[in-house]
ZANUVO-821045 format. One line per 8 residues: their letters; for each residue x, y, z of C-alpha. Coordinates in steps of 0.001 Angstrom, whole numbers. Layout:
N
A	X:Y:Z  ...
end
This chain:
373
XXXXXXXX	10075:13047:23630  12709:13729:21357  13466:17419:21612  15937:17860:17950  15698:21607:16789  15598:19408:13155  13144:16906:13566  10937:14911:11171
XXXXXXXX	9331:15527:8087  6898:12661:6244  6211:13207:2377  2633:11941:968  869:12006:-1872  -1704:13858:-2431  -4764:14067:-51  -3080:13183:3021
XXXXXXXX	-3470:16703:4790  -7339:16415:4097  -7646:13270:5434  -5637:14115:8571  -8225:17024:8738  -11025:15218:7951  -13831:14021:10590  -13985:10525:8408
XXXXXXXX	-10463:9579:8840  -10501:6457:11628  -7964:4448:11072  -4462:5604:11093  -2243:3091:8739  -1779:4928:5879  337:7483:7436  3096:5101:8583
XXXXXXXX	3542:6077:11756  2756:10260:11414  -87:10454:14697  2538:8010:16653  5514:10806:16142  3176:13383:16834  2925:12736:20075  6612:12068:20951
XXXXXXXX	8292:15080:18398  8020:18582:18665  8926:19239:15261  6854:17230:12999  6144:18593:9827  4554:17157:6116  5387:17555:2194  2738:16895:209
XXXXXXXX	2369:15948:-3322  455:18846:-4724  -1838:18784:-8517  -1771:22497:-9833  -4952:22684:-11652  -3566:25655:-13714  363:24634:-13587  2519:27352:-15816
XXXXXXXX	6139:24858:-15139  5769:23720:-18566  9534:22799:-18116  9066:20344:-15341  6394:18933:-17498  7851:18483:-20305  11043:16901:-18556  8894:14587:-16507
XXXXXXXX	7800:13266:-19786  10927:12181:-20927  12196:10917:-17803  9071:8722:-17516  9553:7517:-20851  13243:6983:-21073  13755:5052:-17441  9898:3819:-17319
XXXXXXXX	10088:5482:-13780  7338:7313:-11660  8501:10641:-12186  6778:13685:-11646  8921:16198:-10443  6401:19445:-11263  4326:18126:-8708  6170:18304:-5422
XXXXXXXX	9731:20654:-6652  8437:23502:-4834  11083:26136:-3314  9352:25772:-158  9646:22190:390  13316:22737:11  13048:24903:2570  11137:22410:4918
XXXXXXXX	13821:19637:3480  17048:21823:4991  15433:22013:8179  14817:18880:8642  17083:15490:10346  14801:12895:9422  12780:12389:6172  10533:9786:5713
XXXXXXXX	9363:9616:2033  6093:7211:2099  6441:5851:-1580  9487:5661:-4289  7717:7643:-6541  7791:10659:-3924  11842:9663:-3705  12629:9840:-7448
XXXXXXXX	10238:12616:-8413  11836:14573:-5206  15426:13340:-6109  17085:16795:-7216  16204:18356:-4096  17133:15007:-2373  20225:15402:-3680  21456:19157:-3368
XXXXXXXX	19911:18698:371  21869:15939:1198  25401:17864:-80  24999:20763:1711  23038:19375:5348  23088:16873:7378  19961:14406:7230  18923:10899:7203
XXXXXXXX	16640:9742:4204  14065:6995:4687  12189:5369:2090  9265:3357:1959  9559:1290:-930  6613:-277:-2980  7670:-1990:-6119  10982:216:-6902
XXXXXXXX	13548:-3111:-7264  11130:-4997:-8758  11263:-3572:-11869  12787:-5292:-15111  12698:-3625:-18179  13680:-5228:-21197  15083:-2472:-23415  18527:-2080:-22620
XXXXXXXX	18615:1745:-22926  15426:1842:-20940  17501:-552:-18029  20858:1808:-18093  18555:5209:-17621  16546:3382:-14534  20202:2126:-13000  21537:5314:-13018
XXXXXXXX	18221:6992:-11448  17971:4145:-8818  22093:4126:-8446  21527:7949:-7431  18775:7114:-5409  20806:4825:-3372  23859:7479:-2338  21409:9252:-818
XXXXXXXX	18816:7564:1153  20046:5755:4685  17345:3194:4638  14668:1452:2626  11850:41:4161  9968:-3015:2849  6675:-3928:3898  6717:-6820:2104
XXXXXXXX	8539:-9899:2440  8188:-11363:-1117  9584:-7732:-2153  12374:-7552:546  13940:-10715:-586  14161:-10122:-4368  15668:-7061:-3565  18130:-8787:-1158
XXXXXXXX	18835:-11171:-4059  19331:-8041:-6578  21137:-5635:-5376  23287:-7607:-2665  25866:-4310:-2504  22817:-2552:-1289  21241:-4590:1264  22891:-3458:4392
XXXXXXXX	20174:-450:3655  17460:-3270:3310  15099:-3460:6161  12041:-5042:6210  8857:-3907:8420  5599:-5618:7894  2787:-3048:6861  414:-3261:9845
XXXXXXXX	-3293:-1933:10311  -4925:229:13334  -6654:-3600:14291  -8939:-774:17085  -10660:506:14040  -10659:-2445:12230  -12617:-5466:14180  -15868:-7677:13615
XXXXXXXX	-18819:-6158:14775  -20248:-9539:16152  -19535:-12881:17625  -21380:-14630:14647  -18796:-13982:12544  -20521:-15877:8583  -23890:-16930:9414  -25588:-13620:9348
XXXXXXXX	-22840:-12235:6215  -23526:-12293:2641  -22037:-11821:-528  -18714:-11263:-1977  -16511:-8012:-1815  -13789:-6877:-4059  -12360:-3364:-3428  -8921:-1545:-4719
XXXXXXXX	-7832:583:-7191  -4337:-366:-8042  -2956:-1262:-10961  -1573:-5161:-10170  -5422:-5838:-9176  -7093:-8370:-11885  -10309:-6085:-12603  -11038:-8200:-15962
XXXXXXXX	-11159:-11246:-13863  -12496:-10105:-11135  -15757:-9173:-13860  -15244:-12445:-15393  -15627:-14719:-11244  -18750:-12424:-10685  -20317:-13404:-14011  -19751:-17199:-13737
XXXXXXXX	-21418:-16787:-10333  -24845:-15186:-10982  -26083:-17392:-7669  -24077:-15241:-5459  -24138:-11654:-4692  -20558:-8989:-5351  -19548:-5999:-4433  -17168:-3891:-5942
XXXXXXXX	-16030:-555:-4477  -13548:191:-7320  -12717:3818:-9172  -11067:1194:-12172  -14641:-425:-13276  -16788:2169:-14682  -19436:37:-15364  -20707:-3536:-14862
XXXXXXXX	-23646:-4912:-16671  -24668:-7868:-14277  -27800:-8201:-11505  -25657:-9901:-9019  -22691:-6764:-8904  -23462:-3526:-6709  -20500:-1183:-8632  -19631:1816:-6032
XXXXXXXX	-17309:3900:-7043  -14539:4380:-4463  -11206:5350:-3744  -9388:6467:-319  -7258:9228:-1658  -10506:10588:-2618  -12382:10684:189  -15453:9136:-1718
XXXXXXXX	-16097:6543:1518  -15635:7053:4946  -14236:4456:7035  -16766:3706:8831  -18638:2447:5320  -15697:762:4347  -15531:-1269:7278  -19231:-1757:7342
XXXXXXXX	-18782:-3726:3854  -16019:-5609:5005  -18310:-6643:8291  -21107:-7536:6376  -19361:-9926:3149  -18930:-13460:3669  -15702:-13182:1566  -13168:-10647:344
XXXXXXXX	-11317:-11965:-2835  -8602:-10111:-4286  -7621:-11483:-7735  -3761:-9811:-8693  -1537:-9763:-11945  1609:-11172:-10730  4345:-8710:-9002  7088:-8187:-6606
XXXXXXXX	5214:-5807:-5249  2909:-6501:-2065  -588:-5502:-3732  -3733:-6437:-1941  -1854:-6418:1500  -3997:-3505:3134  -7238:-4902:1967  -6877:-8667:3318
XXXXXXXX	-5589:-7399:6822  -8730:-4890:7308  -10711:-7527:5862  -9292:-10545:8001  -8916:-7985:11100  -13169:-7723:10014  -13722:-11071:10775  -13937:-11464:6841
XXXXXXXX	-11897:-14236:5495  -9544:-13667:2488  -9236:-15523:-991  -6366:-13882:-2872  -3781:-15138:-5758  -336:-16246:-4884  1844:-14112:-6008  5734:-13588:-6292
XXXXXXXX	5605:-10230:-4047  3134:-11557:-1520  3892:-10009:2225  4464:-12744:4473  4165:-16401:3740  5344:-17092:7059  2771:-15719:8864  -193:-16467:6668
XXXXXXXX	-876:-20448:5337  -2999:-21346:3303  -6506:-22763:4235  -5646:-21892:8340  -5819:-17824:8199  -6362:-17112:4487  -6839:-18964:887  -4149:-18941:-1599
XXXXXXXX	-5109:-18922:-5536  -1909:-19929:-7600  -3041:-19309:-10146  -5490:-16806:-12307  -7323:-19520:-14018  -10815:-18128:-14053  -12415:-21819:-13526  -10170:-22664:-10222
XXXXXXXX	-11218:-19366:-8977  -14978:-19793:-9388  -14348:-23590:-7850  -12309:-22455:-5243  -15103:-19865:-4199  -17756:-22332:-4489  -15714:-24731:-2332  -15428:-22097:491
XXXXXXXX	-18284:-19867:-104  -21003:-22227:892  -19272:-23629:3727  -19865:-21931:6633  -18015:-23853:9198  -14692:-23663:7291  -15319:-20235:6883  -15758:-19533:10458
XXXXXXXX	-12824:-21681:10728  -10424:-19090:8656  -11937:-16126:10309  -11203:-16931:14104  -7625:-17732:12721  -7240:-14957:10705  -8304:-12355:13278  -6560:-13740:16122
XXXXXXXX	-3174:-13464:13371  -3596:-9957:12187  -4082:-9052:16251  -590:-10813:17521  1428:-9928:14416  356:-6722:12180  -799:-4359:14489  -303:-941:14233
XXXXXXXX	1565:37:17187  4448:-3004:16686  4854:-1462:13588  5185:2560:15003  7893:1001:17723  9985:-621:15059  9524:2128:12329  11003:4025:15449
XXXXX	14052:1422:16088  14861:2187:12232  14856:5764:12281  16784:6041:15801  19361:2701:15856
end
């Protein structure tokens, strides 16, 4: 146990303290590596995002709307600038901020914090150097924000490998703070709940609620298939007019599912396809490793940010799209859909994959070598 009279504090959005609390909360991914530390550090502590429902900082506001709009930046700084957080941030040796938007909407305090005491800054980047903005104004504003950024933080962490690189390839000045960690799930939680892992499945799932997903398309593959039965557990389509799509509404910052019913769907689809607008950043990644971990096996397009083409190839442990041409996708699923052997084929792979390489507890140890080296 490490026994620091300054030990570590983990930002989140919002949510995260009710979900820690929360008797539905299973698996443990999403808190990069929080339950593993709190068994090894005395003095663990968390900053969370908060939403005043009645906020009187019509400042903050008001300058969060011109930062967003004159760097194009996540920015929300009257959220989270509390006095008390800075008072949590000078006690504290190791930060782990869980998304760049936490780091620049926290960045004042990041800043006057790391002056006056001594602490390491972690971030957990998702989509930050990815960014290319074509106004020239708009690119000097996000340089300078990012440039900032960068004196004060020790180490970003990339759980992507598609991201990692372009960022290597970007900002080589700024790589020796580059370290790359493949996101990993709690594969306990997250497991088939039979041997016969297609025969007795059925239907299609689609679930997320991020903004690189492909919801028109995703609409469009479901309508050209009326023969087969979809899913969608999505808080981004409010409403679907077709016999073959069950719409739930759903979102895990919410709380809206448990676990448990999430993995339930996964368990019981025949396929999980995850159609994405093209990005640096790793979208989809949680989603195919529950679902592959599920026995479930994974159809998603080939994008630029995509985790880890090393470890996953295409038509052993998962199916790459390359494109979001709605007639390859709707042959592509036809192709795999009704073929239960090369389904089965995928799944045994793709299980046996997400066990030996994105676990959760490879990724707690080495979230620990980068905190500690």
């Amino acid at each position: 146990m490490y026994n620091s009279k300054k030990g570590i504090t983990y930002v989140f959005g919002a949510g995260r303290l009710n979900k820690l609390n929360s008797d539905s909360l299973k698996a443990e991914e999403f808190f990069y590596g929080y339950q593993y530390f709190a068994k090894k550090i005395k003095d663990l502590k968390i900053i969370e995002m908060e939403f005043p429902i009645n906020s009187n900082n019509k400042i903050l506001e008001f300058v969060d709307k011109v930062l967003r709009k004159i760097t194009q930046l996540p920015i929300y700084t009257k959220d989270i600038l509390f006095v008390k957080n800075y008072n949590i941030l000078k006690n504290t040796q190791k930060l782990i901020l869980t998304t760049d938007l936490l780091a620049l909407s926290m960045l004042p305090f990041l800043v006057v914090v790391k002056i006056f005491h001594k602490i390491d800054i972690f971030v957990i980047v998702m989509g930050l150097f990815g960014r290319q903005p074509k106004n020239r104004a708009v690119k000097i504003f996000q340089n300078i924000f990012i440039g900032i950024l960068n004196k004060v933080t020790k180490c970003y962490v990339f759980l992507g490998r598609g991201e990692y690189s372009n960022a290597v390839s970007m900002k080589p000045k700024n790589s020796n703070k580059f370290r790359f960690l493949p996101f990993c799930i709690d594969t306990k939680f997250w497991k088939a709940n039979n041997s016969d892992l297609i025969n007795n499945k059925d239907g299609i799932l689609f679930i997320g609620n991020d903004g690189k997903r492909d919801y028109k398309l995703v609409e469009k593959i479901a309508k050209s298939l009326p023969e087969i039965n979809f899913t969608f557990i999505t808080s981004q389509i409010k409403e679907v007019e077709l016999k073959n799509v069950n719409l739930i509404k759903g979102s895990w910052g919410e709380n809206l599912l448990s676990d448990e019913e999430i993995r339930k769907y996964y368990q019981n689809s025949k396929l999980t396809i995850i159609p994405l607008i093209e990005t640096y950043q790793p979208s989809g990644q949680s989603v195919a490793l529950q679902s592959m971990s599920c026995g479930t096996p994974v159809m998603i397009s080939e994008t630029k940010g995509f985790w880890d083409k090393e470890k996953f190839i295409h038509d052993e442990n998962i199916v790459f799209i390359k494109n979001n041409d709605l007639g390859i996708w709707v042959n592509e699923i036809k192709k795999y859909y009704f073929n239960e052997d090369y389904l089965k084929k995928i799944s045994i792979t793709g299980i046996s994959t997400i066990n030996d390489e994105f676990n959760l507890s490879s990724f707690n140890s080495n979230l620990e070598k980068i905190i500690y080296q």
